[in-house]
C-alpha positions as CSV (number, residue, x, y, z in Angstrom):
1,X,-35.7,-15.1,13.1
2,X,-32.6,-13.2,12.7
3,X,-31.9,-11.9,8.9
4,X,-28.5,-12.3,8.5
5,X,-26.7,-11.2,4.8
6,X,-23.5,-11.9,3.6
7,X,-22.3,-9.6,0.9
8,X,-20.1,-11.8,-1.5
9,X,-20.0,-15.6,-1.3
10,X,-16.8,-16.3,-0.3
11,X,-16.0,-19.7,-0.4
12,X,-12.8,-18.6,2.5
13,X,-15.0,-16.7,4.6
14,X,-18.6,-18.1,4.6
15,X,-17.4,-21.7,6.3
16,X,-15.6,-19.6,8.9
17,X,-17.9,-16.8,9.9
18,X,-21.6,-18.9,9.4
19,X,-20.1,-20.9,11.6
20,X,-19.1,-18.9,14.3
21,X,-22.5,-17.4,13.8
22,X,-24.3,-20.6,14.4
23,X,-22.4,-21.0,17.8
24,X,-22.8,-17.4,18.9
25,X,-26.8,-17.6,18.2
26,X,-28.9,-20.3,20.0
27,X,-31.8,-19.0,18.1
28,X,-32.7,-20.2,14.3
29,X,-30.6,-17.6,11.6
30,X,-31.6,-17.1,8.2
31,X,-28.8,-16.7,6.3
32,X,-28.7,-14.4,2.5
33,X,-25.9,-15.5,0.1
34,X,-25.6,-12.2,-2.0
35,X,-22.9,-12.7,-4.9
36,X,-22.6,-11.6,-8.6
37,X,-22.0,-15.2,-9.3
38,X,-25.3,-17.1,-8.7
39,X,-23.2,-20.7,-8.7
40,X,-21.5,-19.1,-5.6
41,X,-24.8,-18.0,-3.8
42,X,-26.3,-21.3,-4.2
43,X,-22.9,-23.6,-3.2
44,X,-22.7,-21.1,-0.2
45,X,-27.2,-21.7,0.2
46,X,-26.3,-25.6,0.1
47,X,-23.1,-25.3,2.4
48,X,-25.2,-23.4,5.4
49,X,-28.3,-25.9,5.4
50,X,-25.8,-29.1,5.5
51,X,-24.0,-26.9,8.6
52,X,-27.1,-26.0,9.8
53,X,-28.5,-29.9,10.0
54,X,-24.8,-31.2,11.2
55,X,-25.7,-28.9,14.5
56,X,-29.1,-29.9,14.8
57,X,-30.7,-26.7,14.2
58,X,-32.7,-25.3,12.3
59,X,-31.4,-22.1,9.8
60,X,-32.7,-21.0,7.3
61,X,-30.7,-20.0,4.0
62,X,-31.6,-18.5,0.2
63,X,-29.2,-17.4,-2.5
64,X,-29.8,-14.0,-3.8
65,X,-28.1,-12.0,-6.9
66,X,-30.3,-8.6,-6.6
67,X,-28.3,-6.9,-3.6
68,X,-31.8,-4.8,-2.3
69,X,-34.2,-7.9,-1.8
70,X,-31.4,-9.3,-0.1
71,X,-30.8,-6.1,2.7
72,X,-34.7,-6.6,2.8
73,X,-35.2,-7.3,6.4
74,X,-31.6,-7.2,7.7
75,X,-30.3,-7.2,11.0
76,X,-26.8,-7.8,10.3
77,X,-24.7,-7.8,7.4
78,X,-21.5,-9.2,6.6
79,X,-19.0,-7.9,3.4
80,X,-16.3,-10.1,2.0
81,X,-16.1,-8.8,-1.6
82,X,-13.1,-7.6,-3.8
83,X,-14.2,-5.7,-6.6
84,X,-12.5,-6.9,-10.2
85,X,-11.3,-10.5,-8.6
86,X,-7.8,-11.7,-8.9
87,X,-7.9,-10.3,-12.4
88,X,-8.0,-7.0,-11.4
89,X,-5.3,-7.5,-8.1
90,X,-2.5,-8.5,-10.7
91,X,-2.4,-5.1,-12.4
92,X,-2.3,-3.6,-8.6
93,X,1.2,-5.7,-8.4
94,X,2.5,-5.7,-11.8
95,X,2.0,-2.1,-12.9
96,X,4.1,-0.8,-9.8
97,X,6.5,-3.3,-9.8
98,X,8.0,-2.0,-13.4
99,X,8.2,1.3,-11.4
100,X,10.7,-0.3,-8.5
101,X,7.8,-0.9,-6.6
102,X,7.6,-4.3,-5.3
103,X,4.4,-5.5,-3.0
104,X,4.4,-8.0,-0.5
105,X,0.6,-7.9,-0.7
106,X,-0.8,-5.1,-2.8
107,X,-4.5,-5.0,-1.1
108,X,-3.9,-1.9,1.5
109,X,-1.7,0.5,0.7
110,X,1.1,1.6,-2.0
111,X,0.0,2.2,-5.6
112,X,-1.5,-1.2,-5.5
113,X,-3.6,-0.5,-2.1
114,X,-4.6,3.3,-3.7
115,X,-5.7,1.5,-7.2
116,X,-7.9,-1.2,-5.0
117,X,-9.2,1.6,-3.3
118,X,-10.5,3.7,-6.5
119,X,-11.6,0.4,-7.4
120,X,-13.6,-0.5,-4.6
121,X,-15.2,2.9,-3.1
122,X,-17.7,3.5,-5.7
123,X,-18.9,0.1,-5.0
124,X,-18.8,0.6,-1.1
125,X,-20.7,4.0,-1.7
126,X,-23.7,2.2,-3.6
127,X,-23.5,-0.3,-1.3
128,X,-24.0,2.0,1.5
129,X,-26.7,4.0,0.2
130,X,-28.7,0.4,-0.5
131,X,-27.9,0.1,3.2
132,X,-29.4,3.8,4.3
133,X,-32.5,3.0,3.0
134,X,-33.4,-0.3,3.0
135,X,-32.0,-1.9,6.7
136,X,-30.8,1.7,8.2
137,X,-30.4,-0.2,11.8
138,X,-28.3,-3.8,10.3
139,X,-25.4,-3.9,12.4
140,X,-22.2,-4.0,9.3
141,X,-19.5,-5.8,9.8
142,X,-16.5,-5.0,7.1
143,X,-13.8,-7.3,6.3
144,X,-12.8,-5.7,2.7
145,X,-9.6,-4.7,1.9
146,X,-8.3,-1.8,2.0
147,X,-10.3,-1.8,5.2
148,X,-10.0,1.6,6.3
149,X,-10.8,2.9,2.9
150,X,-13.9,0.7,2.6
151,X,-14.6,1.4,6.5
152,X,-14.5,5.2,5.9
153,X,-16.5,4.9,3.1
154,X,-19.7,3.3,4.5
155,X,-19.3,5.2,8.0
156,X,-19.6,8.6,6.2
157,X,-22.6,7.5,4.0
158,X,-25.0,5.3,6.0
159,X,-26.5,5.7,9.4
160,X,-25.7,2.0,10.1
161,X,-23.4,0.9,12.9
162,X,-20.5,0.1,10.8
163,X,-16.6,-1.6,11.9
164,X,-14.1,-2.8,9.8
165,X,-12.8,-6.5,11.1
166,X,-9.3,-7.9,10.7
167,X,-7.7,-10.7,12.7
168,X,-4.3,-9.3,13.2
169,X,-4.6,-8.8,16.7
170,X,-5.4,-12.4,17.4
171,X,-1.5,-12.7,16.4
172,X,-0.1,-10.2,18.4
173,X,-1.6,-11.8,21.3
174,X,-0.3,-15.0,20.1
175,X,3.3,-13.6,20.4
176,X,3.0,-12.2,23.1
177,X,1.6,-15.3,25.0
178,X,4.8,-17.0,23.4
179,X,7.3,-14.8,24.6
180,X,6.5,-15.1,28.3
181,X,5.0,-18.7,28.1
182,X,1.6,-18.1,28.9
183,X,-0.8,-21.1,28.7
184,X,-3.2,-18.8,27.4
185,X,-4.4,-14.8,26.7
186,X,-5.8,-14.5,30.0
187,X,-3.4,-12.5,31.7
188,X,-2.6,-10.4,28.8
189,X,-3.9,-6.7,28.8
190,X,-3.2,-4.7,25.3
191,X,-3.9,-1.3,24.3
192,X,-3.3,-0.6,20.5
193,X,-3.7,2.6,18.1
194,X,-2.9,2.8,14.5
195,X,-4.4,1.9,11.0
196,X,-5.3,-1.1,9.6
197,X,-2.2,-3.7,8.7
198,X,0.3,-0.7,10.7
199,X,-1.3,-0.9,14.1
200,X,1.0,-0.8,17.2
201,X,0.6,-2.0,20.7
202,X,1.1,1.0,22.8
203,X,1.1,-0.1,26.0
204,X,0.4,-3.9,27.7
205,X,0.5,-5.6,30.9
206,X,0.7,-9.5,31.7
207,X,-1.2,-9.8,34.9
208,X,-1.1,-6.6,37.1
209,X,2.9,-5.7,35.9
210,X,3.6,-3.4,32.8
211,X,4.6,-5.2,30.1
212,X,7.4,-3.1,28.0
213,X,9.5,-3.4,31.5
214,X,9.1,-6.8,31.4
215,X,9.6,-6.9,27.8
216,X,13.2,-5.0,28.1
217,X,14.3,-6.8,30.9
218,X,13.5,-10.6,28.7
219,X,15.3,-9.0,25.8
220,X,18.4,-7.6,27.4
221,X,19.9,-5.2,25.2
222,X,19.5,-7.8,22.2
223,X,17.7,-8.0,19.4
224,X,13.6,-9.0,20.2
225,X,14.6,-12.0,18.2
226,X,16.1,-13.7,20.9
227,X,13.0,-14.1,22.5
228,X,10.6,-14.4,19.7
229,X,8.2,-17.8,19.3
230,X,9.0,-19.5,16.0
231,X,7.0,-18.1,13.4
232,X,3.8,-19.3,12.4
233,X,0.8,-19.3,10.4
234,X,-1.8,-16.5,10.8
235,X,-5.6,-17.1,10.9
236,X,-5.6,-17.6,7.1
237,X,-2.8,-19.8,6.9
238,X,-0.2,-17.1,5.4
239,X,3.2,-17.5,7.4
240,X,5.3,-15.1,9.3
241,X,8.2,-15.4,10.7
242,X,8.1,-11.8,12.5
243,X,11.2,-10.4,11.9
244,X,10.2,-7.0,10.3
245,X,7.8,-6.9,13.9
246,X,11.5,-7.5,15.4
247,X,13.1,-5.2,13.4
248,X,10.7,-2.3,14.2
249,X,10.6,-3.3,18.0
250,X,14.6,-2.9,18.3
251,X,14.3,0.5,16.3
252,X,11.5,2.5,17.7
253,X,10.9,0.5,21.2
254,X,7.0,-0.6,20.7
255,X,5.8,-3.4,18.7
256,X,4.3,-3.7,15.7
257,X,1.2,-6.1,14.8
258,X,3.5,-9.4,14.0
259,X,2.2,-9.8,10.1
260,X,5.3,-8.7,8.2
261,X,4.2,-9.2,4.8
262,X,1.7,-6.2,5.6
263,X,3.8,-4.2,7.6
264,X,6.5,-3.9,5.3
265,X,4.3,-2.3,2.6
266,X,3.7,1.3,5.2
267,X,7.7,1.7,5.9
268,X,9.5,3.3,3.0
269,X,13.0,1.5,3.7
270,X,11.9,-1.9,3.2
271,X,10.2,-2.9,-0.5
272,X,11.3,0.7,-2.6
273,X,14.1,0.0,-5.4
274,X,13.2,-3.6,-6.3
275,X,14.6,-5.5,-3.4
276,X,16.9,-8.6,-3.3
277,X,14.8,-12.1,-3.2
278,X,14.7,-15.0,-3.5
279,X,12.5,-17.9,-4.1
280,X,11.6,-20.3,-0.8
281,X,9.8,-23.5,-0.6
282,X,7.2,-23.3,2.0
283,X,5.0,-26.0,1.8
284,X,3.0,-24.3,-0.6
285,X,2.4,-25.6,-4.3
286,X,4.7,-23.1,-5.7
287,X,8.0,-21.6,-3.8
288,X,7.1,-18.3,-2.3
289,X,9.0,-15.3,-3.6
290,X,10.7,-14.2,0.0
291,X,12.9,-11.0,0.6
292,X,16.4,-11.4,2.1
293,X,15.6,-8.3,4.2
294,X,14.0,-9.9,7.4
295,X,12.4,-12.9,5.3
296,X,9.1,-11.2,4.1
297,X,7.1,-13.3,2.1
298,X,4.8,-12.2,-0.9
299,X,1.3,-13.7,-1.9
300,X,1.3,-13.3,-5.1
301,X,-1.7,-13.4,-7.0
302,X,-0.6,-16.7,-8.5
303,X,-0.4,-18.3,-4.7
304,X,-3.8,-17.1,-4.3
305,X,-5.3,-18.6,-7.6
306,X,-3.6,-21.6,-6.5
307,X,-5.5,-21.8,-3.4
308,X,-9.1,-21.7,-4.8
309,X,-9.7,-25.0,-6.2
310,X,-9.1,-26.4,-3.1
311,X,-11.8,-23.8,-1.5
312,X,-14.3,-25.0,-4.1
313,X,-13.4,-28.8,-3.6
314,X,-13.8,-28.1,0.6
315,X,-17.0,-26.8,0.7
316,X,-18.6,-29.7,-1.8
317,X,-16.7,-32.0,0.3
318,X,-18.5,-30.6,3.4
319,X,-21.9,-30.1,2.0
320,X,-21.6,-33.9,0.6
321,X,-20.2,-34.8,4.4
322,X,-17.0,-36.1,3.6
323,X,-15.3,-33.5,5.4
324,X,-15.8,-32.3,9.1
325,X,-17.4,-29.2,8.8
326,X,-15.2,-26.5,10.7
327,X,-14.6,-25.4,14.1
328,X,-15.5,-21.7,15.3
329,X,-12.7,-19.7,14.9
330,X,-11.4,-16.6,16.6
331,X,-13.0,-14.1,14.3
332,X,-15.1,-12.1,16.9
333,X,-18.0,-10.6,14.1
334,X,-20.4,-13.2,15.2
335,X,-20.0,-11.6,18.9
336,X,-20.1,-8.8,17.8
337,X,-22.9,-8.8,16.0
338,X,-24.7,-10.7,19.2
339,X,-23.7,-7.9,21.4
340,X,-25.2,-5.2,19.2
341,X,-29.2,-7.0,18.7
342,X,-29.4,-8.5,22.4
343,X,-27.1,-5.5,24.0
344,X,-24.5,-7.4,25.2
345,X,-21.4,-5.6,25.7
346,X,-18.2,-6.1,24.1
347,X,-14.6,-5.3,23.7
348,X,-12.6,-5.6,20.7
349,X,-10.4,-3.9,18.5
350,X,-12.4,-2.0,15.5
351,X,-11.3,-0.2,13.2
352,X,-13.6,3.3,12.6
353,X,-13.9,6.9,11.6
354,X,-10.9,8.8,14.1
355,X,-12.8,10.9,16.5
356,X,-10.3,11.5,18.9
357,X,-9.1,8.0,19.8
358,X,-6.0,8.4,18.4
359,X,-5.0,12.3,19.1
360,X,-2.1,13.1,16.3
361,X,-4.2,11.1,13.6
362,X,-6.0,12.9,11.2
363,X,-9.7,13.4,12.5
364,X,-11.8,11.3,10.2
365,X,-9.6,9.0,9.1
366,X,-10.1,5.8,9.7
367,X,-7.9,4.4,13.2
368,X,-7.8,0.8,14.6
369,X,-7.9,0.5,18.4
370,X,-10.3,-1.2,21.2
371,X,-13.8,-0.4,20.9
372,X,-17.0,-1.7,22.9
373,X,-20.1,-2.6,20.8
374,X,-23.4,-3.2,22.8
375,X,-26.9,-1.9,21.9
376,X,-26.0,1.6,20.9
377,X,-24.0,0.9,18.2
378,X,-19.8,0.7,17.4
379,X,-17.9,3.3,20.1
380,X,-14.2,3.2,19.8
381,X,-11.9,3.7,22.8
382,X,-9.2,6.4,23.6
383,X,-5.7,5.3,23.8
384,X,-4.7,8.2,25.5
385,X,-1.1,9.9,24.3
386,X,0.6,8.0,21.4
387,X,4.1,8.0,21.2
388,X,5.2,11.0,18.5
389,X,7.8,8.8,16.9
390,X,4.7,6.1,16.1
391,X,2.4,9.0,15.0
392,X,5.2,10.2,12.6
393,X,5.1,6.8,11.5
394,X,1.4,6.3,10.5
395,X,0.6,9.7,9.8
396,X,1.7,10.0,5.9
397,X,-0.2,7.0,5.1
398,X,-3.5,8.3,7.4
399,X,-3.2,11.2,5.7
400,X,-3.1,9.7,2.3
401,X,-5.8,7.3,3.3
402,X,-8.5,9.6,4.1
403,X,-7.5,11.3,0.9
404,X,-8.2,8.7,-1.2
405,X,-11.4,8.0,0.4
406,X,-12.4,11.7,0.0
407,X,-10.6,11.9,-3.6
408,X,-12.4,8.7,-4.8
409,X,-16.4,9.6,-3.7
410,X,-15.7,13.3,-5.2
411,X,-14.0,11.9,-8.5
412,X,-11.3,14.4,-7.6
413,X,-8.2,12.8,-9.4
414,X,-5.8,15.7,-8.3
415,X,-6.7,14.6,-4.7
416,X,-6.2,11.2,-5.5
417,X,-2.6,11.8,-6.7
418,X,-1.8,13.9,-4.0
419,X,-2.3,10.8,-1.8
420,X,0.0,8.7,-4.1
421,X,2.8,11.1,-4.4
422,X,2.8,11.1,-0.2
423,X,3.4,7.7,-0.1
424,X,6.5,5.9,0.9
425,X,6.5,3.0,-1.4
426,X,6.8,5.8,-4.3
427,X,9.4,8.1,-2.3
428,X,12.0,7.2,-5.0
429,X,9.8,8.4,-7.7
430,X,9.7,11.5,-9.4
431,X,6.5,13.2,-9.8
432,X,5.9,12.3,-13.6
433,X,6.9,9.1,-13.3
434,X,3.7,9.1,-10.2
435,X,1.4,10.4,-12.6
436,X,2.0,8.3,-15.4
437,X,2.1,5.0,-13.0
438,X,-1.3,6.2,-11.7
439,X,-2.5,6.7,-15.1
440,X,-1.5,2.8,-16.3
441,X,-3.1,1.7,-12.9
């Protein structure tokens, strides 16, 4: 039976990837709910055996708080944690903003992104050492933010195959299938290089014909707005409405992965110096606090409390089957977690240690581009040349990246801060005022 562990019991992602699991394995799973909260574990236990039944087969699942007898035995494992909660996330946002530094999200890069990662790494180190020597051969699938930081982390310490997961580039498909009306992806051919959340497509072609001609030709000396698809909802239900991504296109001539609220937070010009906003009803429970440059919206951690006792309420709904239990999504960890036990392979984008797959990076930091998994392991794939103006781009925040991975697991602060005073969202700052930000975060 295959041993699969899920590292947190995330109400969000347990519905979502168990069940893409269940449809990618014909054979019976066992299934491990590791969480610090053992009310979690077991509601997550109870959720995958009423799944499990609704599909007529026949998983296995336990609930587990002691993080070794869960790796026990392991063929896969799948982190969704967040070390500190929400608590922890609203001193990421607050603490900068009172230095003009305003976050859209706060969980990847900027002071908030470099205090998550301080916060996390430690964690991710002892994680990855549990993982060395108790299931050296589980196949790890990360989805932790900040992802390359996490990523980096495990890949340097444990001898596990190891990729960090994000769903971006399920939108960028999206719009591009929108712009040309396409029925589906299938024509669509993408190349991408970059980092996590600041990834760019490089190169694309629908059908046989290269795609930026075809791309310039549609937009016709205007703006890429004028041929954008509405803005929608990404794979979490967080909206965009893609006008940074059309902002960037008309600048620098490639696009940019579509998810604004993101993007903005690795471009200096758009969030430094407290910028003008407003508030926006959206649908949501609250308005959402939305910038007048190019519409970026914030999820603030308030939004996000709001949203979990609704997650608590859906999954007791499920397990006491008055709610349809959910369809697979497009999350591809389940495949390729399948492709690396039967050796079956696959192509995806994953994000992993730079090697040479993105020449101008920083070797060692941790890049985003297509990669095949299959039996041997995670092996990303060479874009070939990148664009200088895009490498100048994403090469401060590489840079400070694999310095704050190297700065947290030495406990070398003056590395650490290095990496914060490189980074545009403090560009306005002064030195001191760096230091003294860092030491409140």
């Amino acid at each position: 039976m295959t041993r699969i562990v899920f590292i947190g019991a995330s109400y969000n992602w347990v519905p979502r990837l168990a069940t893409d699991l269940m449809a990618a394995f014909d054979e019976p799973l066992e299934l491990r709910f590791l969480d610090l909260n053992p009310e979690a574990a077991r509601v997550c236990t109870e959720w995958a055996e009423a799944a499990s039944r609704q599909r007529g087969r026949s998983d296995r699942a336990a609930p587990f708080t002691d993080r070794r007898q869960a790796l026990e035995g392991a063929d896969a494992v799948l982190i969704t944690i967040s070390t500190g909660g929400l608590a922890a996330m609203e001193y990421d946002i607050a603490i900068p903003e009172r230095y003009g530094v305003f976050a859209t999200v706060g969980d990847t890069t900027g002071p908030g992104g470099w205090s998550r990662a301080i916060r996390n790494i430690p964690v991710f180190r002892g994680l990855a050492e549990d993982l060395a020597s108790v299931c050296p051969h589980a196949f790890v699938a990360n989805y932790t933010n900040p992802l390359a930081a996490t990523t980096a982390t495990l890949q340097q310490i444990c001898p596990n195959p190891v990729v960090g997961l994000c769903h971006a580039f399920f939108e960028m498909k999206d719009v591009i299938q929108g712009i040309f009306g396409l029925e589906d992806w299938g024509p669509i051919s993408i190349a991408v290089a970059g980092m996590n959340h600041f990834t760019w497509v490089v190169d694309f072609r629908i059908g046989r014909e290269q795609g930026y001609p075809l791309l310039r030709c549609k937009v016709a000396g205007r703006s890429l707005r004028a041929v954008l698809p509405q803005g929608s909802a990404d794979d979490i239900g967080i909206y965009s409405g893609h006008e940074l991504c059309a902002e960037l296109f008309d600048a620098f001539g490639y696009l940019p992965y579509p998810a604004d609220r993101h993007t903005s937070e690795f471009v200096s010009f758009v969030l430094i110096g407290s910028p003008p906003r407003g508030l926006l009803d959206v649908g949501e429970a609250e308005p959402v606090e939305t910038m007048e440059y190019c519409h970026v919206k914030r999820t603030s951690v308030a939004q996000r409390r709001s949203w979990l006792p609704g997650l608590t309420e859906r999954m007791r709904e499920m397990i006491a089957g008055t709610r349809p239990f959910p369809q697979p999504s497009r999350e591809t960890g389940s495949r390729m977690i399948r492709a690396y036990l039967h050796n079956e392979p696959f192509v995806d984008v994953v994000n992993a240690l730079n090697v040479g797959q993105v020449p101008g990076l920083p070797e060692g930091a941790c890049v985003e581009t297509l990669g095949v998994v299959d039996g041997l392991g995670v092996r990303p794939l060479a874009v070939g040349l990148v664009p200088e103006h895009l490498l100048e781009l994403m090469r401060p925040q590489a840079v400070a990246q694999k310095w704050i991975t190297a700065g947290a697991l030495a406990g070398d602060r003056e590395q650490l801060l290095q990496a914060l005073y490189r980074d545009p969202q403090c560009a306005h700052l002064k030195p001191h005022e760096v230091r003294q930000m860092a030491d409140e975060l």
